[in-house]
N, CA, C and O atoms as CSV, one atom per row, in Angstrom:
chain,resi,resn,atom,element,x,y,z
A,1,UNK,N,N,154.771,90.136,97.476
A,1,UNK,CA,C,154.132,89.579,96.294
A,1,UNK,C,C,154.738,90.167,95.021
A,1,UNK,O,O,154.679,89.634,93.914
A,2,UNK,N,N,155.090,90.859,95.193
A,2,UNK,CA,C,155.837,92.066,93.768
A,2,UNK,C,C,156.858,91.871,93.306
A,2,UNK,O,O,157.161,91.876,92.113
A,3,UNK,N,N,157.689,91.622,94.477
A,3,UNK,CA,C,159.150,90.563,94.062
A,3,UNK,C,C,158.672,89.502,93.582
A,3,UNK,O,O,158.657,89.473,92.351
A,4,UNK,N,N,158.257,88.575,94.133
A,4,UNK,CA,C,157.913,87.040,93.850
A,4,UNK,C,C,158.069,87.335,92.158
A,4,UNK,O,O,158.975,86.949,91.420
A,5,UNK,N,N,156.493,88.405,91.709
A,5,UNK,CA,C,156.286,88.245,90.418
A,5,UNK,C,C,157.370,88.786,89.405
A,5,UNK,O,O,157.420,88.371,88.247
A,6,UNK,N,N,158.175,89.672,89.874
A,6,UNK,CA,C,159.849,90.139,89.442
A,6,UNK,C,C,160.831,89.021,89.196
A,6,UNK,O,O,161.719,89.012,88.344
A,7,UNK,N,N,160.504,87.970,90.173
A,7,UNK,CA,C,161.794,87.311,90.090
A,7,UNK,C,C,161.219,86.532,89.072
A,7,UNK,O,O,161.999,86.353,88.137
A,8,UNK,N,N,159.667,85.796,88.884
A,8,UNK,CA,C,158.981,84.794,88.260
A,8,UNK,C,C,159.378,85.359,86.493
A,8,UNK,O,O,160.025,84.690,85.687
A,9,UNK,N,N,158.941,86.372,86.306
A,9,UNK,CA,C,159.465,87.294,85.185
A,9,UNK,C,C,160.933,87.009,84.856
A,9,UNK,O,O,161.231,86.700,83.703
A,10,UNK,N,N,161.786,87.091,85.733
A,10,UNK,CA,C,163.416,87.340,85.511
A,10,UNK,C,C,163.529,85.820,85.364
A,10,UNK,O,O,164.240,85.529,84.402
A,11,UNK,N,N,163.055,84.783,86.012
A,11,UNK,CA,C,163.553,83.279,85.449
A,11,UNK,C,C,162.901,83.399,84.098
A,11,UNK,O,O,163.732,83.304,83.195
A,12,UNK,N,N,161.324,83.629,83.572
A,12,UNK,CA,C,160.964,83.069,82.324
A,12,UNK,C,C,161.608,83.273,81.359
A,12,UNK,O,O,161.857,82.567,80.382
A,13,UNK,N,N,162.170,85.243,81.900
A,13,UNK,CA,C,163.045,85.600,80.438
A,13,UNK,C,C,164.623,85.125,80.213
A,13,UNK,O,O,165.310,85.136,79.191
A,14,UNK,N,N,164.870,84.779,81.329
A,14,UNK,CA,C,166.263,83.709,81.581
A,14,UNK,C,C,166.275,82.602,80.618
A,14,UNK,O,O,167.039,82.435,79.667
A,15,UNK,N,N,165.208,81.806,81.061
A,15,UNK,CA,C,164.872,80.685,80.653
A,15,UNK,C,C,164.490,80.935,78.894
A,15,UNK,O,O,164.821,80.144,78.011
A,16,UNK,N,N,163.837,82.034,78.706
A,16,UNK,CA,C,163.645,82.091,76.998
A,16,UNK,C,C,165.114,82.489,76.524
A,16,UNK,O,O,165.395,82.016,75.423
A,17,UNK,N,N,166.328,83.427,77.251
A,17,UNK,CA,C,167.305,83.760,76.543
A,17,UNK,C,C,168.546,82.841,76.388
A,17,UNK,O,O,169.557,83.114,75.740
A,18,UNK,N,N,168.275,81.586,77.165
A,18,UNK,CA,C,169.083,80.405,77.188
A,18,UNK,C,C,168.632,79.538,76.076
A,18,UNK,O,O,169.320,79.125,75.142
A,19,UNK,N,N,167.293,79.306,76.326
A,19,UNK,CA,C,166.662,79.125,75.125
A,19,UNK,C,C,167.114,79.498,73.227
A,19,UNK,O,O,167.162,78.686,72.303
A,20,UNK,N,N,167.318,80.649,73.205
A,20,UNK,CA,C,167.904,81.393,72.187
A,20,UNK,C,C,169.271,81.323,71.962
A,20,UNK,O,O,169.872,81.850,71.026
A,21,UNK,N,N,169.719,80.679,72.820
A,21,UNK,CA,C,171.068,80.419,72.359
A,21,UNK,C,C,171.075,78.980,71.333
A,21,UNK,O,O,171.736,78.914,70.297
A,22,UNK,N,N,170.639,78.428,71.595
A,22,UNK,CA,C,169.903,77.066,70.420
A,22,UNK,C,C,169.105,77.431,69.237
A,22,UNK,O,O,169.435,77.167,68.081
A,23,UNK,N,N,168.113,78.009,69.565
A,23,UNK,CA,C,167.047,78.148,68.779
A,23,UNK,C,C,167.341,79.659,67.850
A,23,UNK,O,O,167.790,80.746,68.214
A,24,UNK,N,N,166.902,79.198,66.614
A,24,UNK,CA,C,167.435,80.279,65.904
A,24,UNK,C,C,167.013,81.559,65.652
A,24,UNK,O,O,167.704,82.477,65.209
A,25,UNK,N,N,165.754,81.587,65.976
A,25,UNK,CA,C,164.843,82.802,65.911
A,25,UNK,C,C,164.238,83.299,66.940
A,25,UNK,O,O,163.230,84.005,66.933
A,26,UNK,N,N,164.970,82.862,68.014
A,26,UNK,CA,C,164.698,83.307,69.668
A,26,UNK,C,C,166.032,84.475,69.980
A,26,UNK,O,O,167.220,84.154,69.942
A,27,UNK,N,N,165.556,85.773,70.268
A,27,UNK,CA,C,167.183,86.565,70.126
A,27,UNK,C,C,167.288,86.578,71.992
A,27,UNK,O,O,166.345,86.590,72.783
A,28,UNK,N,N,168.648,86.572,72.264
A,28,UNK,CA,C,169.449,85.741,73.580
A,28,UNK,C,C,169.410,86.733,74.611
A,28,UNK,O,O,169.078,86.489,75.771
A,29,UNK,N,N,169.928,88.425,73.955
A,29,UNK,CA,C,170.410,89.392,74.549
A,29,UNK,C,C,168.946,89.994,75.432
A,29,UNK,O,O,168.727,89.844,76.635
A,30,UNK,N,N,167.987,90.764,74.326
A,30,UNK,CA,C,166.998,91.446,75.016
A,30,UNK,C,C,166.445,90.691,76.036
A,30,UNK,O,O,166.007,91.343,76.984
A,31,UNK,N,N,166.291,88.750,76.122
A,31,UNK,CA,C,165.825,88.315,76.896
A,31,UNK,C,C,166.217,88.089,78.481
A,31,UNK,O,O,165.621,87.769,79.509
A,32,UNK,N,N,168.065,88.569,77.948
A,32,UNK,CA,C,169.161,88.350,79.460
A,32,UNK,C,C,168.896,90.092,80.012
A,32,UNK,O,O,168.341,90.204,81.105
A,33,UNK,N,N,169.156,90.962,79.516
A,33,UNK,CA,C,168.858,92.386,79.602
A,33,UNK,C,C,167.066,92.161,80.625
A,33,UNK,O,O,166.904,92.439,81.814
A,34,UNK,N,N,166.419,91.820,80.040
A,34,UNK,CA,C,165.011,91.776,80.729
A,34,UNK,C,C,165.166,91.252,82.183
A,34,UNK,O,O,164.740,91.889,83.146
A,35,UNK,N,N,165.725,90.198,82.277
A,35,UNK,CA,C,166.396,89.312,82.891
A,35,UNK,C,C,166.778,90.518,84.329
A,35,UNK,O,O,166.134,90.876,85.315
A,36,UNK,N,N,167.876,90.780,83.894
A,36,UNK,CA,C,168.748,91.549,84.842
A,36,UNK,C,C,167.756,92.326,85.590
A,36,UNK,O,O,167.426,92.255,86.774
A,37,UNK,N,N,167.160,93.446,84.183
A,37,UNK,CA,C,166.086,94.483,85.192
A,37,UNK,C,C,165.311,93.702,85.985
A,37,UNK,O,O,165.441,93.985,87.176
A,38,UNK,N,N,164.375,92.615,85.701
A,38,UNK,CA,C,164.016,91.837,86.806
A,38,UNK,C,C,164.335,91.821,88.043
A,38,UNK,O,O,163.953,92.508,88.991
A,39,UNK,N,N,165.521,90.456,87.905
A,39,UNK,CA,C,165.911,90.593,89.398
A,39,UNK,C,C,166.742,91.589,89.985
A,39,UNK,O,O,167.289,91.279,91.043
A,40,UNK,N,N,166.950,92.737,89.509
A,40,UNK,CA,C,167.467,94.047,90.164
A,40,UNK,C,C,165.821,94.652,90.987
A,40,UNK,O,O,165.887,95.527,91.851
A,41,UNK,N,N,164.946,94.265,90.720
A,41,UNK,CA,C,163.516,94.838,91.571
A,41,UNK,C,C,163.364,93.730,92.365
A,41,UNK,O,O,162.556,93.982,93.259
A,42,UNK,N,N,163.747,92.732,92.419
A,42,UNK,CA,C,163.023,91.310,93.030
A,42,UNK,C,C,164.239,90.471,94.497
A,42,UNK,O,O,164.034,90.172,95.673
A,43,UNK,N,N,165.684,90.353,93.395
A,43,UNK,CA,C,165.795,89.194,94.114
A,43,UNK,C,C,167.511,89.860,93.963
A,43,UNK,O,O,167.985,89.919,92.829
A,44,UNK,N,N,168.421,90.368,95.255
A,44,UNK,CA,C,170.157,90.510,95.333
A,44,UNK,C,C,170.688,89.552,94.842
A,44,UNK,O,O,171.556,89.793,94.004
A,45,UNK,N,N,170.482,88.591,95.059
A,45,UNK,CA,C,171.187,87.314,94.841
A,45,UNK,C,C,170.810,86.804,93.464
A,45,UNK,O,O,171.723,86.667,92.649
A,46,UNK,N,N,169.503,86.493,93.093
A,46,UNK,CA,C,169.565,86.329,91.257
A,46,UNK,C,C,170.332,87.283,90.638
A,46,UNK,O,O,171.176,86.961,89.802
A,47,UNK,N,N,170.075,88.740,91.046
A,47,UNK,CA,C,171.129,89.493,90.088
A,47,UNK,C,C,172.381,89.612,89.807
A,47,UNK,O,O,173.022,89.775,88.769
A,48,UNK,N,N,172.783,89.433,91.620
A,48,UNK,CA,C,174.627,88.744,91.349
A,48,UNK,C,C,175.198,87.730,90.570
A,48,UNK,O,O,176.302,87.522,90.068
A,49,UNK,N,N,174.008,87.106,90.623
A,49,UNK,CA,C,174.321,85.640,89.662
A,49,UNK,C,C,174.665,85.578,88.299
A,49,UNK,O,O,175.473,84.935,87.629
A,50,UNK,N,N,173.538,86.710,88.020
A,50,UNK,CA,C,173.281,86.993,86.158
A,50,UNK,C,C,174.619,88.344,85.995
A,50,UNK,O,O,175.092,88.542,84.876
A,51,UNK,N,N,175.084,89.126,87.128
A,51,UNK,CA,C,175.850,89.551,86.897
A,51,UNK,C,C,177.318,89.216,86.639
A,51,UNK,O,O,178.085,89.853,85.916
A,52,UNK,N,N,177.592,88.086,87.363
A,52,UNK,CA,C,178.813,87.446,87.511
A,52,UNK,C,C,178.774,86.659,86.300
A,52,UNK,O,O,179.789,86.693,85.604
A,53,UNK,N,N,177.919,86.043,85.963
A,53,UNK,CA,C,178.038,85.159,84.901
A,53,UNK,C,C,178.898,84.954,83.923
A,53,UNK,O,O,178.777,86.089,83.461
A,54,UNK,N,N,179.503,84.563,83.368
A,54,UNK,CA,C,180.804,84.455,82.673
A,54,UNK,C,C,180.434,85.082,81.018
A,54,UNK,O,O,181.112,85.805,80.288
A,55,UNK,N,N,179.197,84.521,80.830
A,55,UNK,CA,C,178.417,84.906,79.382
A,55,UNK,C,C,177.892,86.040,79.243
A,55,UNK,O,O,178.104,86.851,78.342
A,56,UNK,N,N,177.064,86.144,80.293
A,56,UNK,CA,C,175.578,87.061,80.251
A,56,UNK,C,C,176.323,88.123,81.220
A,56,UNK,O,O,175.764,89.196,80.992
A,57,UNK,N,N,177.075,88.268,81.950
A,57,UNK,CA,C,177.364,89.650,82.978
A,57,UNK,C,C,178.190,90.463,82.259
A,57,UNK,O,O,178.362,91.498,82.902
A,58,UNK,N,N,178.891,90.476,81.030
A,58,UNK,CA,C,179.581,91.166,80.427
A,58,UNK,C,C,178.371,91.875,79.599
A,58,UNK,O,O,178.673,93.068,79.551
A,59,UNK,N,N,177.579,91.741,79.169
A,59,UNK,CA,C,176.706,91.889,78.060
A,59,UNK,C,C,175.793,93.258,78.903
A,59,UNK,O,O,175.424,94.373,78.533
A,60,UNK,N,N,175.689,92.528,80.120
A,60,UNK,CA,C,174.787,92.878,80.416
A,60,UNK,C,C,174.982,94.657,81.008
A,60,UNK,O,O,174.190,95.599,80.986
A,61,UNK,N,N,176.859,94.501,81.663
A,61,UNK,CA,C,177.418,95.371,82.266
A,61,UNK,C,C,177.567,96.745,81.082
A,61,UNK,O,O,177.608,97.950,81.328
A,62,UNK,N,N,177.635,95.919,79.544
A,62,UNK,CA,C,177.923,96.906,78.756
A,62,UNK,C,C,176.971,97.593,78.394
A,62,UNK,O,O,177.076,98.674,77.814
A,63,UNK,N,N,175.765,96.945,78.747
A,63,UNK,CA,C,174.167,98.130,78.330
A,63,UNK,C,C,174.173,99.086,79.210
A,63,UNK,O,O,173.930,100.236,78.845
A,64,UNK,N,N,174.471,98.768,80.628
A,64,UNK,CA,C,174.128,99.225,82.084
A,64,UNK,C,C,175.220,100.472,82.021
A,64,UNK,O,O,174.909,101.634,82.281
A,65,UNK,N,N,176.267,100.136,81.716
A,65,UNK,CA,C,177.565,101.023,82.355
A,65,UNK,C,C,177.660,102.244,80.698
A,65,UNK,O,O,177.915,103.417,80.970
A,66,UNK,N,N,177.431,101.857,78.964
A,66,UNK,CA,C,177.591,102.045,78.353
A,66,UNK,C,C,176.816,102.211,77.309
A,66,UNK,O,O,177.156,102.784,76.274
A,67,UNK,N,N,175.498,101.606,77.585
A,67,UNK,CA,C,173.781,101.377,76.531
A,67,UNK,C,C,174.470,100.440,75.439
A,67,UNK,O,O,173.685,99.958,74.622
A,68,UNK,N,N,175.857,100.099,75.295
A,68,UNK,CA,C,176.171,99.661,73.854
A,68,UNK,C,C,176.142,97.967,74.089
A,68,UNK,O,O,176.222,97.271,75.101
A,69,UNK,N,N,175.945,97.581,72.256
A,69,UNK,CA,C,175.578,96.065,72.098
A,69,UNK,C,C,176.702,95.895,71.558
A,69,UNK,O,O,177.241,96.681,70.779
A,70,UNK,N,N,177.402,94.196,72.180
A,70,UNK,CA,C,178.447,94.115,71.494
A,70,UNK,C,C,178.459,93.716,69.713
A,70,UNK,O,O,177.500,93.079,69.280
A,71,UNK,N,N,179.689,94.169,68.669
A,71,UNK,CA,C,179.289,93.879,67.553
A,71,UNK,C,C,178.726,92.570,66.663
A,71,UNK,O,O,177.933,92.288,65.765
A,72,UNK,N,N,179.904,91.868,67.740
A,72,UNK,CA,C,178.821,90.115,67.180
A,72,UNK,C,C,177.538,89.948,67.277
A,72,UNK,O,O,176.905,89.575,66.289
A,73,UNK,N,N,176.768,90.251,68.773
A,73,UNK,CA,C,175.551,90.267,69.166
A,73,UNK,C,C,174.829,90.654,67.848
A,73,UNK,O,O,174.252,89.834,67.134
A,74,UNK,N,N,174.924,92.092,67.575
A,74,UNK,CA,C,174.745,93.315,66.597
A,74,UNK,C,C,174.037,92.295,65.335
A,74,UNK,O,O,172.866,91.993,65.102
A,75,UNK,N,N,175.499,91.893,64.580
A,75,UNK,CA,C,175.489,91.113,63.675
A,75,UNK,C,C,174.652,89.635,63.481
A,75,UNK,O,O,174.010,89.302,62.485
A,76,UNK,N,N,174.808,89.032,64.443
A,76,UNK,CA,C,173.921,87.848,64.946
A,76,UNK,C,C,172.415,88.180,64.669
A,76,UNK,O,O,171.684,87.477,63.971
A,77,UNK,N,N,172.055,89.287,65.272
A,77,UNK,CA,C,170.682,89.659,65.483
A,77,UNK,C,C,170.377,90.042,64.304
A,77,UNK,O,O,169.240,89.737,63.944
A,78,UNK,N,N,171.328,90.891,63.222
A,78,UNK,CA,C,170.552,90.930,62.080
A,78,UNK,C,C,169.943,90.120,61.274
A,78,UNK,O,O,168.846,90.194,60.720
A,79,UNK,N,N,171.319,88.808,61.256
A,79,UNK,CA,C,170.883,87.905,60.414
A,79,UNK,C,C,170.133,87.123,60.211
A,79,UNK,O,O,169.665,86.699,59.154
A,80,UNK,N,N,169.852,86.711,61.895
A,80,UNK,CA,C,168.828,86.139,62.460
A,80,UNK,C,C,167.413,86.732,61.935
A,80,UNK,O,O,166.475,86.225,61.320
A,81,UNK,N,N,167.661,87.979,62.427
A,81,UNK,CA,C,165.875,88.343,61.792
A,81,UNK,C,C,165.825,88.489,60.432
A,81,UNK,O,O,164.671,88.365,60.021
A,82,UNK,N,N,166.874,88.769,59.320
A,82,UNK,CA,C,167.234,88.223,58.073
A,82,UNK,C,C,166.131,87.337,57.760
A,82,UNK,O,O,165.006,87.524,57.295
A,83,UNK,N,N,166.976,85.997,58.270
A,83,UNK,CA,C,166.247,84.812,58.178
A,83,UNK,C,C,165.207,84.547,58.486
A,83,UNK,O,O,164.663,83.774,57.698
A,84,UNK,N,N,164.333,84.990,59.739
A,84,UNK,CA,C,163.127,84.945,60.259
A,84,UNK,C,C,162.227,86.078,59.126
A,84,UNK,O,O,161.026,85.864,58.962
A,85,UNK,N,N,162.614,86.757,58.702
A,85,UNK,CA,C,161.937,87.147,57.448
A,85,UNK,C,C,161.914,86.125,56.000
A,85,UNK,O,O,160.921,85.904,55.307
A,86,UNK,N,N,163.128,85.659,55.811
A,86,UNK,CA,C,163.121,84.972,54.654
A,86,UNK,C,C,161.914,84.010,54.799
A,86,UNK,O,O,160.997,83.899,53.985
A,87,UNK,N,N,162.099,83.140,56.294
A,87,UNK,CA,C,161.154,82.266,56.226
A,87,UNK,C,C,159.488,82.412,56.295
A,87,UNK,O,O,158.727,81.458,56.136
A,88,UNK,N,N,159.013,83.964,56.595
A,88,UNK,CA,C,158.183,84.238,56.578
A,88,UNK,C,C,157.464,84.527,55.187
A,88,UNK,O,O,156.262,84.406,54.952
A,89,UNK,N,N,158.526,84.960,54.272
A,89,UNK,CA,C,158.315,84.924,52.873
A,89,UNK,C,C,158.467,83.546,52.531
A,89,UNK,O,O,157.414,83.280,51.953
A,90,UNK,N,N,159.189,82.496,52.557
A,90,UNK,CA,C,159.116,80.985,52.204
A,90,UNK,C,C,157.510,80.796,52.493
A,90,UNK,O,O,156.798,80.403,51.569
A,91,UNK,N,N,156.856,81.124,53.992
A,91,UNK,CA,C,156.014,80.369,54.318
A,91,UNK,C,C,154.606,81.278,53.564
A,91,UNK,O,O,153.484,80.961,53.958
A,92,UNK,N,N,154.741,82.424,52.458
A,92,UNK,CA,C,153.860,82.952,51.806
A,92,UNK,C,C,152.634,83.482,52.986
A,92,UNK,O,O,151.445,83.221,52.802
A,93,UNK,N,N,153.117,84.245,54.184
A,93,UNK,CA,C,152.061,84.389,54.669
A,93,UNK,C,C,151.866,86.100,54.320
A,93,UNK,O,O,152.609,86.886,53.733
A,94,UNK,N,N,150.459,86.284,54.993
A,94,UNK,CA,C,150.108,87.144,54.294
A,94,UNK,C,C,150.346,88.427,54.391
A,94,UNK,O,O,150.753,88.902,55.451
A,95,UNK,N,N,150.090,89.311,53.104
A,95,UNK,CA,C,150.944,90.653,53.249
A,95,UNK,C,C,151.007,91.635,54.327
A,95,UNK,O,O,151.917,92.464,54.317
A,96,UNK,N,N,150.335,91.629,55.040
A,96,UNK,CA,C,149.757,92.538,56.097
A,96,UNK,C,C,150.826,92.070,57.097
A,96,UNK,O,O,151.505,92.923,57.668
A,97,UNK,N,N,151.059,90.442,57.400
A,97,UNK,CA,C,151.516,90.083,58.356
A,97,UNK,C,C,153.206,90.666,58.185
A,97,UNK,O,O,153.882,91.443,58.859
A,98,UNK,N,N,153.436,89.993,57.137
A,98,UNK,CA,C,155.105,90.628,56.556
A,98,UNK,C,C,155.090,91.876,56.062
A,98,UNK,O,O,155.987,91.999,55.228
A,99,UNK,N,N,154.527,92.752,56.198
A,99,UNK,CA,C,153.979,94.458,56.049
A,99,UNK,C,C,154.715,94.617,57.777
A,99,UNK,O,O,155.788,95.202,57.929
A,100,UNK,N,N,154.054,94.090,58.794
A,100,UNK,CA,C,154.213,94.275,60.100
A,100,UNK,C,C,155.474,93.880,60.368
A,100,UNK,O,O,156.350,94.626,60.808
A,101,UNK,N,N,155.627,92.490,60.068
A,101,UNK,CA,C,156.942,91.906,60.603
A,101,UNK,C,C,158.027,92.878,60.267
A,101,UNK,O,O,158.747,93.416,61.108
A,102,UNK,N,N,158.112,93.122,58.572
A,102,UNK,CA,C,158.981,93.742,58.408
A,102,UNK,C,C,159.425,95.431,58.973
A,102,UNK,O,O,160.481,96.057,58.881
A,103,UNK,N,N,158.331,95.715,59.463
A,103,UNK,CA,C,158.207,97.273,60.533
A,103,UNK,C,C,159.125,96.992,61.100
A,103,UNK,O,O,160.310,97.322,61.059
A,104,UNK,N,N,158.236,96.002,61.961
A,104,UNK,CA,C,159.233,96.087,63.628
A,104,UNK,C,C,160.677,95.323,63.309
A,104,UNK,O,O,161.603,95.347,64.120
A,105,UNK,N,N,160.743,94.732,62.197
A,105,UNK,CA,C,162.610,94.302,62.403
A,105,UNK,C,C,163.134,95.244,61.820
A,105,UNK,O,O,164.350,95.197,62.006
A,106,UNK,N,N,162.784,96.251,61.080
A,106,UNK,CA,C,163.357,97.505,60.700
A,106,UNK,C,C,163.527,98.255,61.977
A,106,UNK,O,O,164.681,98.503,62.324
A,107,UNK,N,N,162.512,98.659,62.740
A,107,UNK,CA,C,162.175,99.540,63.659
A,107,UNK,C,C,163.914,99.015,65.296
A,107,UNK,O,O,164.573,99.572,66.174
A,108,UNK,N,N,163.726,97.598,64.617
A,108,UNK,CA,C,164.643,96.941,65.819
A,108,UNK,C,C,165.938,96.817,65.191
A,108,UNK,O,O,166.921,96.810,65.933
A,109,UNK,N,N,166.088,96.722,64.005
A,109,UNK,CA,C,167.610,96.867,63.443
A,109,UNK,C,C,168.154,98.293,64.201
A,109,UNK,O,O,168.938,98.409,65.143
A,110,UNK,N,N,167.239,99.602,63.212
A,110,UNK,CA,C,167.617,100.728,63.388
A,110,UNK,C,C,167.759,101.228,64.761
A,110,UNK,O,O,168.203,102.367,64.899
A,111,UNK,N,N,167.458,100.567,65.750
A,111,UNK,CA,C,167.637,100.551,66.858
A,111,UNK,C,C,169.259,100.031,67.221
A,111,UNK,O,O,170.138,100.829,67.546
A,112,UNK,N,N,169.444,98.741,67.117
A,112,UNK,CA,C,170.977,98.223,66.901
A,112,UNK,C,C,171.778,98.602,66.658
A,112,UNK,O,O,172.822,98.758,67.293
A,113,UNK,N,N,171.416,98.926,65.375
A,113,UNK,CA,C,172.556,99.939,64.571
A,113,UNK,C,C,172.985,100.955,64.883
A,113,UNK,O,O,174.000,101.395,64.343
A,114,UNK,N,N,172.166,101.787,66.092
A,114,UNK,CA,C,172.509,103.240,66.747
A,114,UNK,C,C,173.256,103.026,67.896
A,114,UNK,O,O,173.715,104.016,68.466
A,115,UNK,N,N,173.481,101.815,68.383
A,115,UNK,CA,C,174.109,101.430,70.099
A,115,UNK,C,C,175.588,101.698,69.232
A,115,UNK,O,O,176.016,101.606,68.081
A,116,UNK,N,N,176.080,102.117,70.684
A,116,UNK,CA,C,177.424,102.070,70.748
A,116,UNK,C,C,177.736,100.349,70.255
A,116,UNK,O,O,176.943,99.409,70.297
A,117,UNK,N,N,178.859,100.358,69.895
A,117,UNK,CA,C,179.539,99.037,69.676
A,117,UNK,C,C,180.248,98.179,71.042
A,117,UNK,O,O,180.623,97.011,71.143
A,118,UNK,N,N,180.242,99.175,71.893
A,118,UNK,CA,C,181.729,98.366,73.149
A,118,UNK,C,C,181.321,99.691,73.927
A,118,UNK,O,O,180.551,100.625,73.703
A,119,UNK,N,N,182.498,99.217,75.296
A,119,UNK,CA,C,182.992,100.391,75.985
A,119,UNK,C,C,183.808,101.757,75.154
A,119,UNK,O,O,184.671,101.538,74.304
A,120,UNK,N,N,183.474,102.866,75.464
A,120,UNK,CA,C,184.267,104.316,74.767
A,120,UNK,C,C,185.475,103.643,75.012
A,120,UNK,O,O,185.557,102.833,75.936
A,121,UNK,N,N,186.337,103.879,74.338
A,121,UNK,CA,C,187.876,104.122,74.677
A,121,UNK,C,C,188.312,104.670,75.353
A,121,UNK,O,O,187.955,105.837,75.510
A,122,UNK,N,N,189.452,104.032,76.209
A,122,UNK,CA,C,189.783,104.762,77.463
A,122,UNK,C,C,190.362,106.240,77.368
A,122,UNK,O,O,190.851,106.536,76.278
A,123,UNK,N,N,190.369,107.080,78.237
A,123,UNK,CA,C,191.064,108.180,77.298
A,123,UNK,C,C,192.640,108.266,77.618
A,123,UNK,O,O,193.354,109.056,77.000
């Protein structure tokens, strides 16, 4: 039963980080990353899948093998929540709410901003 609900988990957040590749204020990475840990408790074969993947297994290999985000990702994600702030100020909601919002995309930049960029250099 524990897998089942591992793997059920590892498709939704699949399914939201595919999602985010369209949608502009859905971010792609933390949802493929979730993803992975998933079916690494659940399911060999979903994880080979998400590992091999041509998109998502590089990304994913570089958190796993290195904690680091690649710099586009990096950049992407700022702007993105950039914007998901701007529009929260467009949409005049209220201070408390953009008091909060703006925490946690600080709290999640400064997070970003501390990952390695890539693999170390070889030596």
């Amino acid at each position: 039963m524990t897998r089942a609900i591992w793997a059920a988990l590892g498709l939704l957040s699949t399914g939201a980080g595919i999602a985010g590749i369209v949608l502009p204020l859905l971010p792609t990475t933390p949802f493929i990353l979730l993803a992975a840990f998933c079916f690494a408790r659940s399911s060999p074969r979903l994880e080979a899948w998400i590992l091999t993947h041509r998109t998502f297994g590089p990304m994913i290999e570089n958190w796993r093998r290195h904690g680091s985000v690649d710099r586009r990702a990096k950049r992407m994600a700022l702007v993105l929540m950039g914007i998901a702030f701007l529009f929260s100020l467009a949409l005049a909601l209220p201070l408390w709410l953009l008091a909060t919002q703006g925490a946690v995309l600080i709290a999640v930049a400064a997070f970003l901003l501390t990952r390695p960029d890539g693999p170390p250099p070889a030596p």
